[in-house]
MARKOLRO-182384 format. One line per field, with one value per residue: residue number from 1; x, y, z of N, C-alpha, C in turn; residue in three letters. Coordinates in pm, 1 decimal. Layout:
MARKOLRO-182384
pos NUM,...
nc1 X,...
nc2 Y,...
nc3 Z,...
cac1 X,...
cac2 Y,...
cac3 Z,...
cc1 X,...
cc2 Y,...
cc3 Z,...
code Ala,...
This chain:
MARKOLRO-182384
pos 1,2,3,4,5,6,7,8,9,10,11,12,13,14,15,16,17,18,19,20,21,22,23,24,25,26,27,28,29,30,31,32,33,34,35,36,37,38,39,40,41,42,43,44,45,46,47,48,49,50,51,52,53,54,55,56,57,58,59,60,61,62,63,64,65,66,67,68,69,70,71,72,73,74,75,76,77,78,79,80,81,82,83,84,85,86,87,88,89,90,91,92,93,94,95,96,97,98,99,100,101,102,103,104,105,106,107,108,109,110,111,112,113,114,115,116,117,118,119,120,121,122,123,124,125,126,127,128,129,130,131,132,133,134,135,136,137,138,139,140,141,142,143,144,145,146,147,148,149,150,151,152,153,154,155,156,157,158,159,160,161,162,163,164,165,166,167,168,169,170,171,172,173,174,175,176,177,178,179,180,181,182,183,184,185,186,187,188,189,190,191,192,193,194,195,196,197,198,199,200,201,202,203,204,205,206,207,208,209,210,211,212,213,214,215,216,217,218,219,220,221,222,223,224,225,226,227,228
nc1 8448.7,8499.3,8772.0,8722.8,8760.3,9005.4,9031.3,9125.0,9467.2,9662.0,9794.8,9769.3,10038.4,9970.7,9770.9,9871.3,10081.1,9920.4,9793.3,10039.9,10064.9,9822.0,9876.8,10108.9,10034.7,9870.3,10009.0,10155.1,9997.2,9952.8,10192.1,10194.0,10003.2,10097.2,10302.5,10190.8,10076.5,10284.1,10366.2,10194.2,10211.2,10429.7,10428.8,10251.9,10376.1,10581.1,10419.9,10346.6,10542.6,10617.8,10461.5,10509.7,10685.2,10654.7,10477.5,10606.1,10776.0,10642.9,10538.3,10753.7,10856.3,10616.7,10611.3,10864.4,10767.2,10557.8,10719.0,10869.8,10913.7,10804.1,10980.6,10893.2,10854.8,10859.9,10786.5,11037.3,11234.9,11362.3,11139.2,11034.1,10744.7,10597.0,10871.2,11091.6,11288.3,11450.3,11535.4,11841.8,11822.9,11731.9,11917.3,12188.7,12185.6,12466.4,12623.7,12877.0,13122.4,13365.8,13484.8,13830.9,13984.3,13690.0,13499.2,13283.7,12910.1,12765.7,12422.2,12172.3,12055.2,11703.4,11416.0,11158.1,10901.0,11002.5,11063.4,11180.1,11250.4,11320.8,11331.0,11296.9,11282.8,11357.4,11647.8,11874.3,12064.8,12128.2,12062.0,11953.8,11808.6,11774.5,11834.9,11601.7,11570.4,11344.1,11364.6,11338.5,11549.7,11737.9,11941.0,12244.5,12509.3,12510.9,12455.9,12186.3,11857.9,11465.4,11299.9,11491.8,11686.1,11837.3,12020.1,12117.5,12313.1,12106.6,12247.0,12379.7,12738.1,12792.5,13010.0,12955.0,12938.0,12703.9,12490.4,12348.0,12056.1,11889.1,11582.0,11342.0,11332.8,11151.1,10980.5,10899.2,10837.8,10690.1,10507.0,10472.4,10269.7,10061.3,9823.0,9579.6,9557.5,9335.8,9258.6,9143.9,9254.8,9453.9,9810.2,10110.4,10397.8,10578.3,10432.8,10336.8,10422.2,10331.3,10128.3,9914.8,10021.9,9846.4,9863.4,10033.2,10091.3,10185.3,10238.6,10326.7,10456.0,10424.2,10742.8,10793.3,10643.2,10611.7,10488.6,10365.0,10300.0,10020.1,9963.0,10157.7,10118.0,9919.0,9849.9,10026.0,9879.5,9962.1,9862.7,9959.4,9975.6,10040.4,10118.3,9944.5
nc2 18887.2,18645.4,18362.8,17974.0,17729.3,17508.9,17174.4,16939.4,16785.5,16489.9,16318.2,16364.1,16353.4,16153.6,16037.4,15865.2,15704.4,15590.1,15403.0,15264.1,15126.1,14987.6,14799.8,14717.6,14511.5,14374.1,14203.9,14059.8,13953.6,13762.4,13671.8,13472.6,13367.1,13186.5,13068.4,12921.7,12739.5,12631.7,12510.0,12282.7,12118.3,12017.1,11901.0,11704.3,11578.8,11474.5,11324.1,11147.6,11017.1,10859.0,10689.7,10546.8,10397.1,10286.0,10107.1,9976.7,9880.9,9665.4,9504.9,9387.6,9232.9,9066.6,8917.7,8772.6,8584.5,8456.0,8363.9,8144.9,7954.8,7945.8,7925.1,7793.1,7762.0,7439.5,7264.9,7348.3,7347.5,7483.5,7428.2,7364.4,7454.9,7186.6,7082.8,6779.4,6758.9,6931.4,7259.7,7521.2,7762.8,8102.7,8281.3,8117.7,8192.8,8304.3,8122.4,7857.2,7770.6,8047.8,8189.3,8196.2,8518.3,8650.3,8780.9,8671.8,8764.9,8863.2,8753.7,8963.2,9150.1,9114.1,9314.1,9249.6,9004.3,8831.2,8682.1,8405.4,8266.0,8094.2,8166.6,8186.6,8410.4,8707.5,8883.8,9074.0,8924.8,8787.1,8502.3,8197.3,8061.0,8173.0,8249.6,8431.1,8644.7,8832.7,9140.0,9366.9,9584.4,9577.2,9580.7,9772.0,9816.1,9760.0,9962.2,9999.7,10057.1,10018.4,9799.6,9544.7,9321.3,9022.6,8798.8,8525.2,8308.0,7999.2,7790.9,7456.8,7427.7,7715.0,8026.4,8231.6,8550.0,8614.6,8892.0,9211.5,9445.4,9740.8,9794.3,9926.6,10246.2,10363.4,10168.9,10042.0,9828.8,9479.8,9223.7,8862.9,8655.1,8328.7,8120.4,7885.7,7527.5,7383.9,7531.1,7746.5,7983.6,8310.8,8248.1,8436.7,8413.4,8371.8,8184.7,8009.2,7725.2,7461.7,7429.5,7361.6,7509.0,7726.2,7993.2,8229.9,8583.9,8927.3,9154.9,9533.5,9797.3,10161.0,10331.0,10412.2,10700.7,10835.8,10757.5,10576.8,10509.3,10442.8,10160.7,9996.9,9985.4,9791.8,9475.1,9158.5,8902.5,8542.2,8234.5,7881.2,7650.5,7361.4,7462.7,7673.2
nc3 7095.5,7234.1,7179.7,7020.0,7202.7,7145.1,7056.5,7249.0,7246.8,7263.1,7571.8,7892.8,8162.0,8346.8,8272.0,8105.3,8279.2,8396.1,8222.9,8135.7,8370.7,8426.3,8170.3,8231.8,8458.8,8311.9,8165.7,8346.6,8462.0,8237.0,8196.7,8425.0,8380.7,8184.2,8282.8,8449.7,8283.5,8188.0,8404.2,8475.5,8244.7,8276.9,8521.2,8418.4,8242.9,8390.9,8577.1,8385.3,8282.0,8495.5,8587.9,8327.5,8400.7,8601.1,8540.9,8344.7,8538.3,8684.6,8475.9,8429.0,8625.4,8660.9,8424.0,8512.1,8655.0,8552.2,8342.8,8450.4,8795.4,9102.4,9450.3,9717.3,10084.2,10204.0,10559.5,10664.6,10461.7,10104.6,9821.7,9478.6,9327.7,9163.8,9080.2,9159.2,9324.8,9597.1,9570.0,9634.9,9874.1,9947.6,10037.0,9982.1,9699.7,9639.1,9706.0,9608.7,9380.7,9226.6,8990.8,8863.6,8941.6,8979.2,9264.6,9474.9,9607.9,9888.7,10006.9,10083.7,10369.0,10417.1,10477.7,10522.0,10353.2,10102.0,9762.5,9544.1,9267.9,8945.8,8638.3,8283.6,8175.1,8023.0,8152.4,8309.8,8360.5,8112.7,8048.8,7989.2,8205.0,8505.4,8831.8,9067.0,9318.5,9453.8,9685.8,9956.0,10078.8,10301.2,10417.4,10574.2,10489.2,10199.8,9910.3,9762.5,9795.4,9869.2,9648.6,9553.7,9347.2,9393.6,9145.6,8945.4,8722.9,8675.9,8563.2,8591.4,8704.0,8669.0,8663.9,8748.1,8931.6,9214.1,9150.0,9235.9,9214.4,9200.9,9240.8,9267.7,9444.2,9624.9,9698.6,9970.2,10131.2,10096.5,10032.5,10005.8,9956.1,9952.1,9813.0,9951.5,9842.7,9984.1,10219.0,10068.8,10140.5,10200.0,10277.8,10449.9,10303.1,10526.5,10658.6,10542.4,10554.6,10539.3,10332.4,10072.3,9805.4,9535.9,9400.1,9413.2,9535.8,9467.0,9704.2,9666.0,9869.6,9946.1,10114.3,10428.2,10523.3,10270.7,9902.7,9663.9,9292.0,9175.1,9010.8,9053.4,9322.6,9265.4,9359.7,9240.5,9104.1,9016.1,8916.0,9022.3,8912.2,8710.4,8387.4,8414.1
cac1 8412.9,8629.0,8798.7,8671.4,8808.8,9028.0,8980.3,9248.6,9545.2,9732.0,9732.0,9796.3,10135.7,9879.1,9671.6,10014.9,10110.4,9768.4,9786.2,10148.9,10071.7,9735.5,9973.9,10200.9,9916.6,9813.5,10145.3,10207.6,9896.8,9941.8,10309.1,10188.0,9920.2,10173.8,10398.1,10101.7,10079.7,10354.5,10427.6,10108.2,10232.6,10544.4,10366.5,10162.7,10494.2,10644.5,10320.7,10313.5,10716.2,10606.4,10342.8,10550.7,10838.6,10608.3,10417.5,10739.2,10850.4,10545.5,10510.4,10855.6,10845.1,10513.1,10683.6,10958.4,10694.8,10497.5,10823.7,10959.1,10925.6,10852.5,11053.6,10829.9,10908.5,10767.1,10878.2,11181.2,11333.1,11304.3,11119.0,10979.7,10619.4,10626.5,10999.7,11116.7,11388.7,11494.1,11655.4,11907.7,11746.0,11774.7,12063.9,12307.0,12223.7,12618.5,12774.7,12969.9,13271.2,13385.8,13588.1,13925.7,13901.3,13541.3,13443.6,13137.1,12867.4,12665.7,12294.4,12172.2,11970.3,11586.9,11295.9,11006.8,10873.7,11046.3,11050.0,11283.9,11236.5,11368.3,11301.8,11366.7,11215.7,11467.5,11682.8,11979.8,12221.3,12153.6,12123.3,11806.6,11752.0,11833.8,11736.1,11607.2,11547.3,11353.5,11331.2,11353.2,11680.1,11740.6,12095.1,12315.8,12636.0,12477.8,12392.6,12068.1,11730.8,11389.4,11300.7,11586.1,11685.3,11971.3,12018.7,12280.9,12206.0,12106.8,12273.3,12511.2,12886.0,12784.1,13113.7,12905.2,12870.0,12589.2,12461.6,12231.1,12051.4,11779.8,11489.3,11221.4,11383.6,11006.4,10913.0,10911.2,10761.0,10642.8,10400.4,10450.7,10122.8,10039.1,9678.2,9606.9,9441.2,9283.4,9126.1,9101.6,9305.9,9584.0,9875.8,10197.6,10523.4,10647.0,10327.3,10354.0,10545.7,10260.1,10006.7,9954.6,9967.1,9819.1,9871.0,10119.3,10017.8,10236.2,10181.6,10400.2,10370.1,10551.3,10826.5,10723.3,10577.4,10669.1,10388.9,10363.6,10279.6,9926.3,9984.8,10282.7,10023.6,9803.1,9882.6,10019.4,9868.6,9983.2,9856.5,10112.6,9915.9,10131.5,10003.0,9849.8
cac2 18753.0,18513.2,18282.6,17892.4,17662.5,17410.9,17037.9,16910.2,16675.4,16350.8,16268.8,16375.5,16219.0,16102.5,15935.1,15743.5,15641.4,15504.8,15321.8,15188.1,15025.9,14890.7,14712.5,14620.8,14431.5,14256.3,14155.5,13999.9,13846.6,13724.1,13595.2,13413.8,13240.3,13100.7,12988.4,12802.9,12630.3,12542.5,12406.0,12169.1,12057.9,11979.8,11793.7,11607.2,11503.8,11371.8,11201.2,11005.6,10945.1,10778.6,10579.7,10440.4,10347.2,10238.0,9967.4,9837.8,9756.6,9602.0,9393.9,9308.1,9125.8,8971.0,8832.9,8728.5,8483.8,8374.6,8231.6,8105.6,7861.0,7977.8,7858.7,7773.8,7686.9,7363.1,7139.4,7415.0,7337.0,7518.4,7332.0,7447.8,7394.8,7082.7,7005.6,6640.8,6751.8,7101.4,7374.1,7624.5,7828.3,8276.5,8285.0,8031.2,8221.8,8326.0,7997.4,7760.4,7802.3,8190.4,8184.4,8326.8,8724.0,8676.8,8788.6,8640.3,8863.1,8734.7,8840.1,9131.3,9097.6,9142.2,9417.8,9130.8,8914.9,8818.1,8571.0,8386.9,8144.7,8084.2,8222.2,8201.7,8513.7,8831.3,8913.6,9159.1,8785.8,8711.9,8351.8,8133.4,8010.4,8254.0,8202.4,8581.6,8697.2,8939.0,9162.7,9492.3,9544.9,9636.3,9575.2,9937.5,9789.0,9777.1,10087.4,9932.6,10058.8,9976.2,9661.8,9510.8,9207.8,8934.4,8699.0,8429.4,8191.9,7855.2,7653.6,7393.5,7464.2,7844.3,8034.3,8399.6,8535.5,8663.3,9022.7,9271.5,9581.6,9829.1,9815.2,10072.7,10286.0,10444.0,10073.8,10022.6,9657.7,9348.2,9129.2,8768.9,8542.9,8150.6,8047.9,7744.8,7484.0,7333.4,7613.5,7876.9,8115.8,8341.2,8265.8,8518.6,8329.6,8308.3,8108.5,7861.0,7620.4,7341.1,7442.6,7343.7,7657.0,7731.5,8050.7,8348.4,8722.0,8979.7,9342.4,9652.2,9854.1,10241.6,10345.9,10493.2,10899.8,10819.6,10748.3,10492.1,10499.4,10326.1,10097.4,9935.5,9947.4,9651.8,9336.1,9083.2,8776.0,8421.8,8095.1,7795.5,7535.9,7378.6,7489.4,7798.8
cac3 7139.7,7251.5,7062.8,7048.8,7257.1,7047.1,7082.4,7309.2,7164.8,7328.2,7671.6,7992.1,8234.7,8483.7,8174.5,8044.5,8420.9,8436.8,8093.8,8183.7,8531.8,8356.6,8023.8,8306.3,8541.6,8221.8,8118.7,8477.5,8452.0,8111.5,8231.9,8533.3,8364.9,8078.5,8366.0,8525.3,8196.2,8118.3,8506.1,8481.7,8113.1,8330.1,8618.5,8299.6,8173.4,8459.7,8587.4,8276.4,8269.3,8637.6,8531.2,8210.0,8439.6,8709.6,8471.7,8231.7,8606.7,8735.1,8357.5,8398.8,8752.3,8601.2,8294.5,8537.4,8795.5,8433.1,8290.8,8630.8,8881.9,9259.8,9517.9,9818.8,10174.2,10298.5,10605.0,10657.0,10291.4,10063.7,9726.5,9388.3,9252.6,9044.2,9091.9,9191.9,9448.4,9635.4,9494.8,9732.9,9924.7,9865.1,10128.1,9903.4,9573.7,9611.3,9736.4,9499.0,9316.4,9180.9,8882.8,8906.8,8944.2,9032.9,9357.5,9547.1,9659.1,10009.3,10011.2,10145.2,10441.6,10364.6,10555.9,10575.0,10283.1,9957.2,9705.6,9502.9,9117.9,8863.8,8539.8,8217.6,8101.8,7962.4,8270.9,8307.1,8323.9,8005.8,8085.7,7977.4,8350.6,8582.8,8950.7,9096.6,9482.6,9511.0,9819.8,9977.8,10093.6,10429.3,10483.3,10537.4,10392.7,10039.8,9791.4,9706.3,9920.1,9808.1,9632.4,9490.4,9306.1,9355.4,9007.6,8908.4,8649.4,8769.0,8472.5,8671.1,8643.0,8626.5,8754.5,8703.9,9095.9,9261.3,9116.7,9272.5,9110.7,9275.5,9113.8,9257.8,9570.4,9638.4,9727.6,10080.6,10176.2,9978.2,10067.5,9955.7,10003.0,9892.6,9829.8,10000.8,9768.1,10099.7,10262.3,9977.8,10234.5,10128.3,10383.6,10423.4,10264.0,10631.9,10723.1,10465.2,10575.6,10560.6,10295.4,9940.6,9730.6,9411.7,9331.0,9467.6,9547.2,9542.9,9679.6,9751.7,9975.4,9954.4,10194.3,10514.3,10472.1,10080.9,9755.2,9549.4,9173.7,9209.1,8945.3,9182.7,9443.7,9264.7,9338.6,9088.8,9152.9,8982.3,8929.5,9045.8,8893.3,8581.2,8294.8,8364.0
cc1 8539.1,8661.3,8812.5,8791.4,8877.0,9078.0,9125.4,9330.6,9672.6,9685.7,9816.1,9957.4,10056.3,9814.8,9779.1,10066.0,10017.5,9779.4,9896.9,10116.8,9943.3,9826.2,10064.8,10147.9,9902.9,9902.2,10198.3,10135.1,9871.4,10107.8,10284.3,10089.0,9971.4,10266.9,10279.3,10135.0,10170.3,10390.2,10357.0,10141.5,10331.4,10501.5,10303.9,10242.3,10560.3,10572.6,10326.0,10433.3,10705.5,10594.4,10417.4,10629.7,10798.5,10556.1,10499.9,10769.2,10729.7,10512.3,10617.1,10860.1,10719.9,10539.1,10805.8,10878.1,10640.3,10582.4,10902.6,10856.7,10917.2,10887.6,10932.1,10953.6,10782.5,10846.3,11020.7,11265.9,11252.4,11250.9,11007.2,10855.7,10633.2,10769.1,11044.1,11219.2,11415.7,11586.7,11711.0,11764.8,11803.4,11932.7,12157.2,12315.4,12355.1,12688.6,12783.0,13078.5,13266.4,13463.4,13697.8,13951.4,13782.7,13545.7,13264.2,13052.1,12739.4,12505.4,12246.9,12058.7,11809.4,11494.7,11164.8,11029.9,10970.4,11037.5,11164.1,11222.4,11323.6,11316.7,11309.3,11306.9,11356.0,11524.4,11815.7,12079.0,12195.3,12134.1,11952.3,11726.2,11867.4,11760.3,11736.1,11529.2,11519.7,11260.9,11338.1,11421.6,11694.5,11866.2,12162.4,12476.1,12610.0,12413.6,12266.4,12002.3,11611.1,11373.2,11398.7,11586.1,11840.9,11938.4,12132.0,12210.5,12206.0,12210.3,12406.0,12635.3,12896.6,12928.8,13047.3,12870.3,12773.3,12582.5,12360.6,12213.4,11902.6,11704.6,11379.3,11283.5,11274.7,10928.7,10989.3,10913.6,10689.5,10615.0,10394.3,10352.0,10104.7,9884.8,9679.4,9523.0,9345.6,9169.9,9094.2,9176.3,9421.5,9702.3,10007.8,10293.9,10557.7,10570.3,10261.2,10389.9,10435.4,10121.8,10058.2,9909.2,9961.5,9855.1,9989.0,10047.1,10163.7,10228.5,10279.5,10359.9,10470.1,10613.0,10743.4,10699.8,10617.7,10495.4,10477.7,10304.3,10131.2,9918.8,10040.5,10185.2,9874.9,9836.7,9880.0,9994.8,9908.3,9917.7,9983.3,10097.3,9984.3,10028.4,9937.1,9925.2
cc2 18668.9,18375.9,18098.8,17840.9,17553.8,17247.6,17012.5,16760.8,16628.0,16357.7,16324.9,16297.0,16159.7,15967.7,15800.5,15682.8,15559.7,15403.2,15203.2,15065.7,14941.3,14748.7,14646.5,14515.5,14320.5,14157.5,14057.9,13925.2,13726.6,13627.9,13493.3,13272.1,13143.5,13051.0,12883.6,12673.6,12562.6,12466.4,12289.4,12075.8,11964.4,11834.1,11674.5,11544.1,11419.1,11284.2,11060.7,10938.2,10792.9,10721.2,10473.4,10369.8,10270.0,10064.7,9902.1,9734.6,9629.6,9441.9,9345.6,9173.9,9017.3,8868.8,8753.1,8551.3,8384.2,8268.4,8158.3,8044.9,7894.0,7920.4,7918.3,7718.7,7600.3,7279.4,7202.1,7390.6,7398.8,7442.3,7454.5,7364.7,7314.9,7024.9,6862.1,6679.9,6922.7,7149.4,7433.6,7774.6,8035.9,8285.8,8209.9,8059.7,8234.5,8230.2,7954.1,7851.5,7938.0,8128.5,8263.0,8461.8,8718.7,8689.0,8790.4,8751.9,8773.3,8858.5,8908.9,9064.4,9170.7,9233.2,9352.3,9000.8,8897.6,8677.6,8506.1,8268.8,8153.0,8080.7,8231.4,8295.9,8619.9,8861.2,8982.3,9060.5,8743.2,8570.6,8303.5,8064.1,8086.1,8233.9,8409.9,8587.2,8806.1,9003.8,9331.3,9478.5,9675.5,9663.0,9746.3,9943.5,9810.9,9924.2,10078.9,10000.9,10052.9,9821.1,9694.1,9386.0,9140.3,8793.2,8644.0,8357.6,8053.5,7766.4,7603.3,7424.1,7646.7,7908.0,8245.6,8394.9,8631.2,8837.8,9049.1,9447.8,9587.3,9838.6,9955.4,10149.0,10350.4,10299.2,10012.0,9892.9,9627.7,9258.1,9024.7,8692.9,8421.8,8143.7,7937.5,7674.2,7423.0,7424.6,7681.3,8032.2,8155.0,8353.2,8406.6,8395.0,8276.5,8221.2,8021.5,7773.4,7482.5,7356.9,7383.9,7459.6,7666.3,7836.3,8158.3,8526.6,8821.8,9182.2,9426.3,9747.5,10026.5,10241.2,10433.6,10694.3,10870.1,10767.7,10702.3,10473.4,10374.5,10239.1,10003.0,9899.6,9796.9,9502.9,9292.5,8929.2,8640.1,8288.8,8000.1,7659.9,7523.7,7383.5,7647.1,7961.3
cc3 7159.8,7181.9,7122.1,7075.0,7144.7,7124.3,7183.0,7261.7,7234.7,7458.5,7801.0,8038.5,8308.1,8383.6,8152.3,8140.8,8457.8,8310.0,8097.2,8318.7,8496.1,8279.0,8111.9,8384.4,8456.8,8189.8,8212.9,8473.6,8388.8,8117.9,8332.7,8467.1,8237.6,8200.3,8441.3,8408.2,8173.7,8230.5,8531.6,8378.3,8192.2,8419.5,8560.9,8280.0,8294.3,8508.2,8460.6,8252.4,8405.0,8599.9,8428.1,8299.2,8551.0,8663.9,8380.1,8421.3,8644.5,8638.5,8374.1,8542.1,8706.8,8487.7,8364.3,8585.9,8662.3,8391.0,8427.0,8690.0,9057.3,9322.8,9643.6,9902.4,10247.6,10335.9,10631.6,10552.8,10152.3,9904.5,9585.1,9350.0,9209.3,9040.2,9212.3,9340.5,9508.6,9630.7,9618.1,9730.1,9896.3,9916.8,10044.6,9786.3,9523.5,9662.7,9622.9,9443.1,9230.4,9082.4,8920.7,8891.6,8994.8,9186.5,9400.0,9616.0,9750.8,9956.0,10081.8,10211.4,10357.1,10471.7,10566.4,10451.2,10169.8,9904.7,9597.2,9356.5,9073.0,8727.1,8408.9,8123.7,8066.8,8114.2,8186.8,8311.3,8183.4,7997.1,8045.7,8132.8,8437.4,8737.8,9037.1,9300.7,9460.6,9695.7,9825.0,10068.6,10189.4,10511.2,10410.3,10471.2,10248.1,9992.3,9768.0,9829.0,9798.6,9760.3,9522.1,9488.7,9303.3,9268.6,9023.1,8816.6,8748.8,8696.5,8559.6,8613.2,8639.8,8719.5,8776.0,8849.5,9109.9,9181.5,9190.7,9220.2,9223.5,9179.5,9132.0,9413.5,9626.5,9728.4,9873.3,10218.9,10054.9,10069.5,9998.5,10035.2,9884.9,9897.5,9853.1,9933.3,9884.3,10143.2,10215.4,10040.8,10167.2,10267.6,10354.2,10361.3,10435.5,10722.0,10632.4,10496.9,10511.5,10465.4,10126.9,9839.0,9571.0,9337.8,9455.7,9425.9,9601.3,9571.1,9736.4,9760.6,9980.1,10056.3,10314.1,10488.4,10319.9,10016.8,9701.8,9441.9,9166.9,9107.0,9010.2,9275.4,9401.2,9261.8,9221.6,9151.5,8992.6,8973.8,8953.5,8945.5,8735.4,8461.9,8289.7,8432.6
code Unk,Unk,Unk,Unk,Unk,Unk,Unk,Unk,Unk,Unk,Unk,Unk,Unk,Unk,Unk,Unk,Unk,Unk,Unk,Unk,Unk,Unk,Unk,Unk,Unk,Unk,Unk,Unk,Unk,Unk,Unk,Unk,Unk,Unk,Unk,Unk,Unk,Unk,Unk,Unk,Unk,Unk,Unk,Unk,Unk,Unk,Unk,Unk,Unk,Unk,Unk,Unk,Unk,Unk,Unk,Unk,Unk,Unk,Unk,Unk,Unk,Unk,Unk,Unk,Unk,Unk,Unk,Unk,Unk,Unk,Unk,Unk,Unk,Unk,Unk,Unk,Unk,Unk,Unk,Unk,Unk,Unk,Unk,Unk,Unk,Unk,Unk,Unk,Unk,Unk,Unk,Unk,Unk,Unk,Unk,Unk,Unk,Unk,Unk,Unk,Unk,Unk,Unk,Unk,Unk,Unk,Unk,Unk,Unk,Unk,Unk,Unk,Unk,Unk,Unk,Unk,Unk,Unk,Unk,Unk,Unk,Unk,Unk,Unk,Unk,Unk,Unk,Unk,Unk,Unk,Unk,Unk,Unk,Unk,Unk,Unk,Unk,Unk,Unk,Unk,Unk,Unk,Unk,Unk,Unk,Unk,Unk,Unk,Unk,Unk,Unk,Unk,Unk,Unk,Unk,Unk,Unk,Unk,Unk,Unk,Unk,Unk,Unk,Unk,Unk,Unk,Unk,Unk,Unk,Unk,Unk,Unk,Unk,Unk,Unk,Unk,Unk,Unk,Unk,Unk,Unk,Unk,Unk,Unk,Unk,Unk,Unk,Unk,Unk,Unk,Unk,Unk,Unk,Unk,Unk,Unk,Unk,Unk,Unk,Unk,Unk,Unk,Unk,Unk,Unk,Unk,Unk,Unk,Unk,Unk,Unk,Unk,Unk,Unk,Unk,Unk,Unk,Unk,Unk,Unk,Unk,Unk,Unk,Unk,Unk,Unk,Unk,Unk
C-alpha cells in the first residue's frame, strides 16, 4: 500500500507574492488616508489662523471709527461730525513742519472710496489722538497694496511725519457710505457733499479673481450721532 499522503507545510512563492502585494495595497492605503488627515487638519488650521487674523482686523478698524471722529465732506471742505470748525483734509495728513532728520511722507494715491478720523483708540503712533486715512492703495511707487492705512497724531505742534502700514493685501475695494438723516438713504462718501449723515457704512470688497475672509466681507456699520 502506499504510503499516506503527509499534510503539507508553509506556503507556496506565488502564495507570499500574493500576501506581499496585498500588505503592500493596505499599507498605501493606510498611508494615503493618514496623509488626507493630516492635510485637512492642515487646511482646519489655517482656515481658523484666517478667520482669527481676519476678525482682530475687522474689531480693530471698528474700535478705531467707535473711538474716533469721522471726517466728512460737505460744501467741498472737509468737516468732522460735531466739530465747531474744519479739520485738514486726507491729502495734508503729511504737510506741516518735519523735525530735523524727519522726512515727510505725501499720501498715496487711493483705488475709489476711503475714509479718514480721528481716533483715540490703540493705534501703531502711540499717540492718544491720532488722525487715520484709510484706503486701498493704488499708487505703484509705494510697497503697500490692499487696504492700507496713513496715521500721524493730530496733537498740535506734532513734529512725528506721516506713516503708512498695509493692513489686509487680499482687500481689494472699500466702500464708504453716509446715511442721510433726511431721506433715510445710504449715499457713497463721494456723493455726500450735501447730506446730513448719521451713521457711516463700511464694506470691503476682495481684489479682483481673489477671496475674501467672509467675516471682512460684512459691513461695519456706525452710528455718527454723539453719544452713541
Amino acid at each position: 500500500m502506499p504510503a499516506p499522503t503527509q499534510g503539507r507545510r508553509g506556503a507556496t512563492l506565488l502564495e507570499l507574492v500574493i500576501a506581499l502585494v496585498i500588505t503592500g495595497a493596505m499599507a498605501s492605503i493606510g498611508a494615503n488616508a493618514f496623509t488626507t488627515i493630516i492635510d485637512h487638519r492642515r487646511v482646519i488650521r489655517e482656515s481658523a489662523i484666517d478667520m482669527e487674523r481676519a476678525a482682530a482686523l475687522r474689531e480693530m478698524i471698528r474700535g478705531w471709527l467707535v473711538s474716533g471722529t469721522v471726517q466728512i465732506q460737505q460744501g467741498g471742505l472737509p468737516r468732522s461730525r460735531g466739530a465747531a470748525s474744519a479739520v485738514a483734509s486726507a491729502s495734508a495728513l503729511g504737510a506741516g513742519s518735519m523735525g530735523s532728520g524727519l522726512t515727510a511722507v505725501s499720501a498715496a494715491a487711493s483705488s475709489g472710496e476711503e475714509v479718514t478720523f480721528v481716533t483715540t483708540a490703540a493705534t501703531p503712533a502711540m499717540s492718544p489722538n491720532v488722525r487715520i486715512r484709510l484706503f486701498v492703495d493704488a499708487d505703484a511707487s509705494t510697497p503697500e497694496t490692499g487696504l492700507t492705512m496713513e496715521y500721524q497724531p493730530s496733537d498740535a505742534g506734532t513734529q512725528i511725519p506721516l506713516q503708512r502700514r498695509q493692513l489686509e493685501p487680499t482687500i481689494g475695494a472699500m466702500l464708504v457710505e453716509f446715511l442721510d438723516q433726511r431721506t433715510t438713504r445710504w449715499y457713497k462718501a463721494s456723493e455726500a457733499t450735501t447730506i446730513t449723515p448719521v451713521a457711516v457704512r463700511l464694506t470691503l470688497q476682495p481684489a479682483e479673481k481673489g477671496t475674501l475672509t467672509g467675516i471682512l466681507q460684512v459691513p461695519i456699520v456706525l452710528s455718527m450721532r454723539t453719544g452713541q
